[in-house]
C-alpha positions as CSV (number, residue, x, y, z in Angstrom):
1,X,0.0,0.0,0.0
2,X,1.3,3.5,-0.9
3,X,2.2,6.0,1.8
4,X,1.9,8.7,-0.4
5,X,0.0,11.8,0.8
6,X,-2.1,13.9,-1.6
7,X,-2.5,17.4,-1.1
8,X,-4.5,20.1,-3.5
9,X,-3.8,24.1,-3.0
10,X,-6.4,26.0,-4.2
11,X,-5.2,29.3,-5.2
12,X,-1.6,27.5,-5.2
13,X,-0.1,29.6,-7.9
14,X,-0.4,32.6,-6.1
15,X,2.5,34.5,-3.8
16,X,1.5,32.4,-1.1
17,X,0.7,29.0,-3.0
18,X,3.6,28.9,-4.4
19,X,5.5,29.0,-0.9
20,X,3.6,26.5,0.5
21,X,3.6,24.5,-2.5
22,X,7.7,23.8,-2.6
23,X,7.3,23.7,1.6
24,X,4.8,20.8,1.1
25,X,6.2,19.3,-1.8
26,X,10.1,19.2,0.1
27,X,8.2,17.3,3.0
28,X,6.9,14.7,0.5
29,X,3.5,15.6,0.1
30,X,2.4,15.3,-3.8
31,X,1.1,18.8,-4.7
32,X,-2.0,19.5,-7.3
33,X,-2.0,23.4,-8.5
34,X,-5.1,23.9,-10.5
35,X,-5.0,27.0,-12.3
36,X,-6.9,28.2,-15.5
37,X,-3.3,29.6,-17.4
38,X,-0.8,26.9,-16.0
39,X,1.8,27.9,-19.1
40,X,2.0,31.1,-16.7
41,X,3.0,28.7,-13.6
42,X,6.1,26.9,-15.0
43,X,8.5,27.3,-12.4
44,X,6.5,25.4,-10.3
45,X,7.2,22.4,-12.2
46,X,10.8,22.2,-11.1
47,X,9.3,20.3,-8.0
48,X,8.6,16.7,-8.9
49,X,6.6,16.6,-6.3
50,X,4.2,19.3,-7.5
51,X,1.4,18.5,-9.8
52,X,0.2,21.6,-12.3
53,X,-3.1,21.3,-14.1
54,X,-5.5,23.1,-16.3
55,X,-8.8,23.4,-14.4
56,X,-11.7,26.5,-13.1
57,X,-11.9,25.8,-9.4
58,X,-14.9,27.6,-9.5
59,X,-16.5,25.1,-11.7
60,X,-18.4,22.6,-9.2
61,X,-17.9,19.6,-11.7
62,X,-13.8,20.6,-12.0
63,X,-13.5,21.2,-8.4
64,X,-15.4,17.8,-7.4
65,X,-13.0,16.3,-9.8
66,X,-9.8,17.4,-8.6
67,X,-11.0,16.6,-5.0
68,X,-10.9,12.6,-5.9
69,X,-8.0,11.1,-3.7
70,X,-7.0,13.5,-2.0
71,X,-6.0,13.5,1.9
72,X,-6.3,17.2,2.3
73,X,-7.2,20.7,1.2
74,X,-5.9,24.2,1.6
75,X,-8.2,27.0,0.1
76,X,-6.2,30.5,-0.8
77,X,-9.1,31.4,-3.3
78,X,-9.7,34.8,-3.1
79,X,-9.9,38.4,-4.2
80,X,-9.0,41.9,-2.9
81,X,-11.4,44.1,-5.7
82,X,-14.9,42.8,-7.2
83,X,-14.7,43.4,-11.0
84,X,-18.2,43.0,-11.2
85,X,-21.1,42.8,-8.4
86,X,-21.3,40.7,-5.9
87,X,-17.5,39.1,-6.8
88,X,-17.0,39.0,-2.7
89,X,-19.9,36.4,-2.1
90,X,-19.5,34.8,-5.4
91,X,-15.5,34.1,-4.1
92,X,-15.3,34.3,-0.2
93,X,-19.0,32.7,0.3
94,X,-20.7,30.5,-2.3
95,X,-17.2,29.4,-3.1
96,X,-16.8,27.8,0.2
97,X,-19.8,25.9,0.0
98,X,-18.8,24.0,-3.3
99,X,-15.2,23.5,-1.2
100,X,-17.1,21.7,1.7
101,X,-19.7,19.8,-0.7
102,X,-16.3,18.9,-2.5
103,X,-15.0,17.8,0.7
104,X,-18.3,15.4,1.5
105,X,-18.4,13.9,-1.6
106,X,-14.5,12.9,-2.0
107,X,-14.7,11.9,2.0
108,X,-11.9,14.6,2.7
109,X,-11.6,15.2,6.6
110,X,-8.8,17.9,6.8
111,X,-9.1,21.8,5.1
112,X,-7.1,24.7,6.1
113,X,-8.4,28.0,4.9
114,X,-6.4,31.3,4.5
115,X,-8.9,34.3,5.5
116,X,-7.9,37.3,6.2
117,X,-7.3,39.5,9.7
118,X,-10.1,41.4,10.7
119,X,-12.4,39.4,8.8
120,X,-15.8,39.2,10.4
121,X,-19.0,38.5,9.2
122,X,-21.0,41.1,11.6
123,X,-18.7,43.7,12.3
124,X,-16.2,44.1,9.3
125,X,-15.1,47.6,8.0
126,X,-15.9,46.5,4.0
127,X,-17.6,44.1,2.4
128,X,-13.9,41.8,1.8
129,X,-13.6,41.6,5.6
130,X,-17.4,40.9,6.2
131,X,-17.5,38.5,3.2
132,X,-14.3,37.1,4.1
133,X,-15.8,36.6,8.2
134,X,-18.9,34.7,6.4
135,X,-17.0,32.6,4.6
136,X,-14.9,31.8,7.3
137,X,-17.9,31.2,9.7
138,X,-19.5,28.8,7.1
139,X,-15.9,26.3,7.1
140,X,-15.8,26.4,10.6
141,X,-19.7,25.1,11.4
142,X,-19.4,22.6,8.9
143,X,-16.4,21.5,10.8
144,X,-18.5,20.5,13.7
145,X,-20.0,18.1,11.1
146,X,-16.7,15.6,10.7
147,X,-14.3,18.0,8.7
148,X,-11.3,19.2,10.0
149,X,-11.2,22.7,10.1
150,X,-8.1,25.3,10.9
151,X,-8.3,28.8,9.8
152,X,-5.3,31.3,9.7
153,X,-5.8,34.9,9.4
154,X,-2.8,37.1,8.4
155,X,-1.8,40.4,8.6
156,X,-0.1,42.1,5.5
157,X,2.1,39.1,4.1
158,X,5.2,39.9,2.8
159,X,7.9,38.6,0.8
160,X,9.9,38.4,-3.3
161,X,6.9,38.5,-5.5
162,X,4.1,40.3,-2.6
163,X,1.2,41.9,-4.0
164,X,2.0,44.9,-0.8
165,X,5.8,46.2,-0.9
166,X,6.3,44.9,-4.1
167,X,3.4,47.3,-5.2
168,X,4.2,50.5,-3.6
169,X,8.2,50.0,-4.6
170,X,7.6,49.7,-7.8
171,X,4.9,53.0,-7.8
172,X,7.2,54.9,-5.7
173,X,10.3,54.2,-8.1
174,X,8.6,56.2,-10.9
175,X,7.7,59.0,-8.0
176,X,9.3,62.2,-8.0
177,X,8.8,64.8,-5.0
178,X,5.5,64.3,-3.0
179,X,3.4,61.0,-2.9
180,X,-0.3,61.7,-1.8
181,X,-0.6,58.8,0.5
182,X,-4.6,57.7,1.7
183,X,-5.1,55.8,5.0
184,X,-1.3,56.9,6.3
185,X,-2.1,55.8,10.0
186,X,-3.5,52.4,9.1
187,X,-1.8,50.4,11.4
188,X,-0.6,46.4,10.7
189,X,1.8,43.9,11.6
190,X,3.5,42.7,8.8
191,X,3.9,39.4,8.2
192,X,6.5,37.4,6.4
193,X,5.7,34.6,4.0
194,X,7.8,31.9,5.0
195,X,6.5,32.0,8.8
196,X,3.1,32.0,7.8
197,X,3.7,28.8,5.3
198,X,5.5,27.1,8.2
199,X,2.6,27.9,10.4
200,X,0.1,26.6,8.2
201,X,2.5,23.2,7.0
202,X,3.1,22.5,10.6
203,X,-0.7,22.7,11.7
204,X,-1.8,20.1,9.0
205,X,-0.9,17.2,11.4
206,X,-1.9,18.8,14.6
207,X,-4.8,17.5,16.0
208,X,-4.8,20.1,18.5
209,X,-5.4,22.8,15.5
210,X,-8.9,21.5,14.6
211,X,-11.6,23.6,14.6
212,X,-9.3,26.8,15.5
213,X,-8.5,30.4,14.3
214,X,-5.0,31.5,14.6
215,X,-4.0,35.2,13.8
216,X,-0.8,35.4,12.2
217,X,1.6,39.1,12.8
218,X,4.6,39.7,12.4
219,X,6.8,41.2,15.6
220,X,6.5,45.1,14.7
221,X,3.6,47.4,14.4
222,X,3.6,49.9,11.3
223,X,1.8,52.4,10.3
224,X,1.1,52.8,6.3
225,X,3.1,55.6,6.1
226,X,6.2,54.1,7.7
227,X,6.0,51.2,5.7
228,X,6.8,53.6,2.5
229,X,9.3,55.6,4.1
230,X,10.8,52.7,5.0
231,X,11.0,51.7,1.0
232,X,11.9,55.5,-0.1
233,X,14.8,55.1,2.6
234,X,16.2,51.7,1.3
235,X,15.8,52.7,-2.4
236,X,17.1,56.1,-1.8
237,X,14.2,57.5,-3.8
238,X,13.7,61.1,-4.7
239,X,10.0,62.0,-2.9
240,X,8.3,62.1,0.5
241,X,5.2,60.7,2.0
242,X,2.5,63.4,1.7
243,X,-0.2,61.8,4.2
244,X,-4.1,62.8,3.0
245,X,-6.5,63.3,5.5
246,X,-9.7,61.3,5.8
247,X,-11.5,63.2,2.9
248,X,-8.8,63.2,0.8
249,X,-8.0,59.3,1.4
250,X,-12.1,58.9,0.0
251,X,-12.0,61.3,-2.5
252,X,-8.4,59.3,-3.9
253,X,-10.2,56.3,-3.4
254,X,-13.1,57.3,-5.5
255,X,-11.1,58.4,-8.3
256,X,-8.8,55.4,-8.6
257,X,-11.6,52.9,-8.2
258,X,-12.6,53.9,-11.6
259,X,-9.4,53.7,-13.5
260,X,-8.0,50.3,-14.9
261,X,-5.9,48.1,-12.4
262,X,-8.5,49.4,-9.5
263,X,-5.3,50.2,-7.4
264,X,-7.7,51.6,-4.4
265,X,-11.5,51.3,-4.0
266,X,-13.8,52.6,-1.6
267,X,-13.6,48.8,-0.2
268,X,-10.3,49.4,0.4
269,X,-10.6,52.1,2.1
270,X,-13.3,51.1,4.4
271,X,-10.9,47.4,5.0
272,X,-7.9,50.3,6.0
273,X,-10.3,51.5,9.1
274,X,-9.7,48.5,10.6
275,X,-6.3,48.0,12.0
276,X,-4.6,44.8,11.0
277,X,-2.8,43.9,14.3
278,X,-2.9,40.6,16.2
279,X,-4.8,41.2,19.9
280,X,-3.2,37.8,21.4
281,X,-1.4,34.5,20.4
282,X,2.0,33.9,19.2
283,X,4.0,36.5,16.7
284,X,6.1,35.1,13.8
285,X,9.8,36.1,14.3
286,X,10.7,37.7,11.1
287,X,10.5,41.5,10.7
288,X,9.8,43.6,7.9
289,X,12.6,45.8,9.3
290,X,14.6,43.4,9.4
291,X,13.9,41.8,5.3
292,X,13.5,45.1,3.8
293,X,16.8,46.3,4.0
294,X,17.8,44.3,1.1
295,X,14.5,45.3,-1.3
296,X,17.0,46.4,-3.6
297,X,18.0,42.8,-4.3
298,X,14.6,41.2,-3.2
299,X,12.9,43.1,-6.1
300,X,15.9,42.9,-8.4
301,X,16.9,40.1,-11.0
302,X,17.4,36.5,-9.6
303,X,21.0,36.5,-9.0
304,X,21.3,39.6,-6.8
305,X,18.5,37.8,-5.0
306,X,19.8,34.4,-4.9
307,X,23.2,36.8,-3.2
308,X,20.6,38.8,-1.2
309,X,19.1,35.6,0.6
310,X,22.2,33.8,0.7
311,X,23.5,36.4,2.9
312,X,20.1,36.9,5.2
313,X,20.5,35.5,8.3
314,X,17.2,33.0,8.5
315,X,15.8,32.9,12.1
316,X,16.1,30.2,13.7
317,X,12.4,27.5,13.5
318,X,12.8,26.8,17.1
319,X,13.0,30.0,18.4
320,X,9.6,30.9,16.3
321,X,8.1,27.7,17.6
């Protein structure tokens, strides 16, 4: 009989996915990345361990498919900006109940879920964290019915290829004397990728996880704002932080939510109100003070990376244990 384990990542070919897919896949799990453009997901196949397919999770029939013989599931599936109405429930709701019915009919016990911190179905800031709560809330009372149900909510995640630094680097490096900044106090804990993937890898086996919701922050409290001078600093860029007021911040919002790329909505700005910090519970070790030193290289080509992490000084597992 084969001791193989089966795992499927949905939303695996993502910034986080892909972390957690190579973590997984070096432990010996077998790894199966749906994704609708797989051509665009290549490097995962490096891994032999790692399994890339053409599917739409969001197609019940595909989904119920890729569920067959599998020993467990971890959902990433979601969205930070509706391109059309009702894209929140659609992703973070009605979503989740296809996963579950997945689960039933393939007789998978164990499913980690990925939400978000602050999510919560009654009191959320914006529709992503109250659609994000209810989705949540639906995993975790089916998992009083037999499946196995841990549910990790991180602050900001960062890391090489981050949808958050990566961003506002790459803005800021074609800025030039004042950037109009919305939301400056917004306060979070950032988070770095390769804690939260070992938090979520090492909770897979651990009974005592089941049915819980861990919040996942990093060791420092930032505001917005210091988070870009932070980058300007590092990159040594030519402008300066201008921080909007609370009318401003809306009015920005309103006007960029209409251009292409929706680099801030209303949504976000309501989701900003909300401060992303971690109340309680156990802080990953790794600090964005501490990694963003060497953006420069992070964000650069491969080998000033590959020299960037070589010299990085890794923290030690045990002492974020």
């Amino acid at each position: 009989m084969s001791n193989q384990r089966n795992i499927l990542i949905l939303g695996g070919s993502g910034f986080i996915g892909k972390q957690l897919a190579f973590s997984l896949a070096n432990r010996g799990w077998c790894v199966t990345i749906p994704s609708r453009h797989p051509h665009r997901n290549r490097s995962l196949l490096v891994h032999p361990n790692i399994r890339l397919c053409q599917a739409d999770v969001l197609d019940p029939s595909e989904l119920q498919s890729l569920c067959t013989d599998q020993n467990a599931i971890i959902n990433l599936v979601g969205i930070l900006h509706e391109r059309r109405k009702d894209d929140f429930r659609r992703i973070h709701v009605e979503f989740i109940k296809s996963v579950v019915e997945a689960c039933s009919q393939s007789g998978i016990k164990r499913l980690l879920h990925i939400s978000a911190l602050g999510a919560n179905q009654a009191t959320g800031s914006s529709l992503y964290l109250r659609s994000k709560g209810e989705g949540e809330n639906l995993l975790h009372t089916f998992g009083q019915r037999g499946l196995l149900v841990t549910s990790f909510q991180p602050s900001i995640v960062f890391g090489r290829e981050d949808d958050f630094v990566n961003r506002f680097a790459g803005i800021l490096k074609f800025c030039v004397g004042f950037f109009p900044l919305a939301c400056p106090g917004s306060k979070m804990a950032p988070v770095y990728v390769g804690d939260l993937v070992e938090r979520i890898v090492s909770s897979i086996d651990d009974s005592s996880s089941h049915s819980k919701r861990y919040t996942v922050c990093g060791p420092e409290i930032f505001t917005l704002a210091q988070i870009l001078e932070l980058i300007i600093e590092t990159q040594k860029l030519p402008c300066r932080v201008l921080p909007l007021g609370k009318g401003l911040s809306r009015l920005q919002a309103l006007i960029l939510q209409n251009l292409p790329g929706k680099l801030f909505t209303m949504d976000n700005y309501r989701s900003l109100q909300t401060d992303s910090l971690c109340e309680d519970g156990d802080l990953c070790q790794t600090s964005l003070r501490q990694y963003i030193p060497g953006l420069a290289d992070m964000f650069g080509n491969k080998a000033s990376y590959d020299r960037f992490r070589k010299n990085f000084i890794q923290p030690d597992p045990e002492d974020s244990a």
